[in-house]
N, C-alpha and C positions, 0 to 999 in steps of 0.2 A: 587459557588452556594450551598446553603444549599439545606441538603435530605431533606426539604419541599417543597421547590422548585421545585428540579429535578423531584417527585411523581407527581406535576401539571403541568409542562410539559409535564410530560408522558403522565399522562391523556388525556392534549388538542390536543397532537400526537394520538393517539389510539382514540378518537373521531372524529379527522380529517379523519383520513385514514376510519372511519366505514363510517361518511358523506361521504366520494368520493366512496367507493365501493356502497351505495346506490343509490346515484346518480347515476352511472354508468350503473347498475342495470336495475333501470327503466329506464333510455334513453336510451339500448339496448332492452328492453320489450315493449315499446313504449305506447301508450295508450290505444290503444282497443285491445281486446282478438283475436286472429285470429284461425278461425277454418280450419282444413284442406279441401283439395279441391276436390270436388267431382270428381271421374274417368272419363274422359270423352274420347272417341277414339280420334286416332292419325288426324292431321289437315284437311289432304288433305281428309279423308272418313267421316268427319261429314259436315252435311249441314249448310251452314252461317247463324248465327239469324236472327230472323226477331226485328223488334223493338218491336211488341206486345208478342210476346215470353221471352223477356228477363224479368225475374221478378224482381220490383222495390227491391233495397236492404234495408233490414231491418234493424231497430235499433237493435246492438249487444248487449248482455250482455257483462255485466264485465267481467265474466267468462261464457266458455261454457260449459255445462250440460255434465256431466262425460256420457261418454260410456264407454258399457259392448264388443264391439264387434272391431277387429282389423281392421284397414282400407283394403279394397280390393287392390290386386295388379291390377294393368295396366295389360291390356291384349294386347296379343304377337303382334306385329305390323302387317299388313294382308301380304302376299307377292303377287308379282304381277309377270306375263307371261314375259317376252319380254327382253330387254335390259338394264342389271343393268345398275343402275348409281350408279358409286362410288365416295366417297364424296373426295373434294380437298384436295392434300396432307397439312397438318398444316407445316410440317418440312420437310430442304433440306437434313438433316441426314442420315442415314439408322436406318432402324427400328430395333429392336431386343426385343426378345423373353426370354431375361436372365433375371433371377430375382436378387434381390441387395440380402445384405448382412443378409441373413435373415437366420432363421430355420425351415428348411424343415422337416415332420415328414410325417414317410412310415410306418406307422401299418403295419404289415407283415399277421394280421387275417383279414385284410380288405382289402387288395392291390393284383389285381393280377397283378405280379411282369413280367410278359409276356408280358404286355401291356405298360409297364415303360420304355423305351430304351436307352433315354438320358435327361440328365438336364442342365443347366444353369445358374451360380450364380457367384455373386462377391466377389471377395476375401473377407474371413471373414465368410462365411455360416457357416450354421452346416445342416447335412444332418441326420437327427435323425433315427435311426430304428428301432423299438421296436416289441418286443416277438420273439428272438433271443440268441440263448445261446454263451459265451466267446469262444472268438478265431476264430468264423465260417466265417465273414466279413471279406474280403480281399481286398486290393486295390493293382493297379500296379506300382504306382506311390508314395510309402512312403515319400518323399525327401517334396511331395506339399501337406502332409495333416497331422494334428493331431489326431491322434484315443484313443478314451479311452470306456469302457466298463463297467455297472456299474448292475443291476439288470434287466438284459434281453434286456438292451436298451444299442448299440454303437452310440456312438455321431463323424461322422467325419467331422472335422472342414476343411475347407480349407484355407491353409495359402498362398499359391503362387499361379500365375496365371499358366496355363496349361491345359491339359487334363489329366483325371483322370478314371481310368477303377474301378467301385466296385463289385464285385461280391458277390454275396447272396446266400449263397443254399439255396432251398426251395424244400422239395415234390423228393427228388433223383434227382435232375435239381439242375444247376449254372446257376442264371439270372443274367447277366452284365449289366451294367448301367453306360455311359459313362455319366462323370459328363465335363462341361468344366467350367473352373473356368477363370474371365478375370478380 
């Protein structure tokens, strides 16, 4: 294939692929503009429409008219006296409370650390801690974690499944913090 060829080739590829991502595009946008939906209370404390109540829907615009002002949150669901109902379990599982493999960060000027007592995460976390000077973070269990120490923040990684004790001083106190890692 001569380079003249191969350049309109490209070309009819790179104009194919722009047609399908536009395509695409607009049959995920669909045809008319949708405006968001007005806050309405929760099901069971609003009264059922009436048919002369409901207002005939209007022809949309293409676009709706820019607002200046952020949609309102849903207000707190009411609570009621007497005998919860709890909703049906989804899964025969056991539940848990562990977080995956993520990175946990404990501002230490924003955290009071008295109220923190244990965590949960899957192998792989990092448990970040910042505004803290080298050396002062301790764990009991070195064999199941990675610790490194870099400008006031220790990053401790969890590498094995176990329990993990961290301690912190803070304020002439050691707060422990048992981490379990699964």
């Amino acid at each position: 294939m001569s380079p003249a060829a191969r350049r309109r080739a490209v070309r009819r590829l790179r104009a194919g692929v722009v047609a399908a991502v536009a395509a695409v595009t607009v049959a995920a946008c669909g045809a008319d503009a949708v405006a968001p939906l007005p806050v309405q209370p929760p099901a069971e404390s609003r009264p059922a429409p009436t048919p002369s109540a409901v207002p005939a829907p209007a022809a949309s615009p293409s676009r709706p008219p820019p607002t200046s002002r952020r949609p309102i949150a849903a207000p707190p669901a009411p609570t009621t006296r007497g005998t919860p109902q709890h909703p049906a379990a989804t899964s025969t599982g056991p539940t848990t409370s562990c977080q995956g493999a993520v990175r946990y960060d404990l501002p230490l000027a924003e955290t009071e650390l008295a109220l923190l007592r244990s965590l949960c995460f899957a192998t792989g976390a990092v448990l970040r801690i910042q505004g803290i000077g080298p050396g002062l973070v301790t764990v009991d269990r070195p064999e199941l974690v990675s610790q490194h120490y870099e400008a006031g923040v220790v990053d401790i990684r969890f590498v094995r499944p176990g329990t993990v004790d961290v301690t912190i001083p803070q304020e002439d106190r050691e707060h422990v913090i048992t981490v379990v890692v699964r």
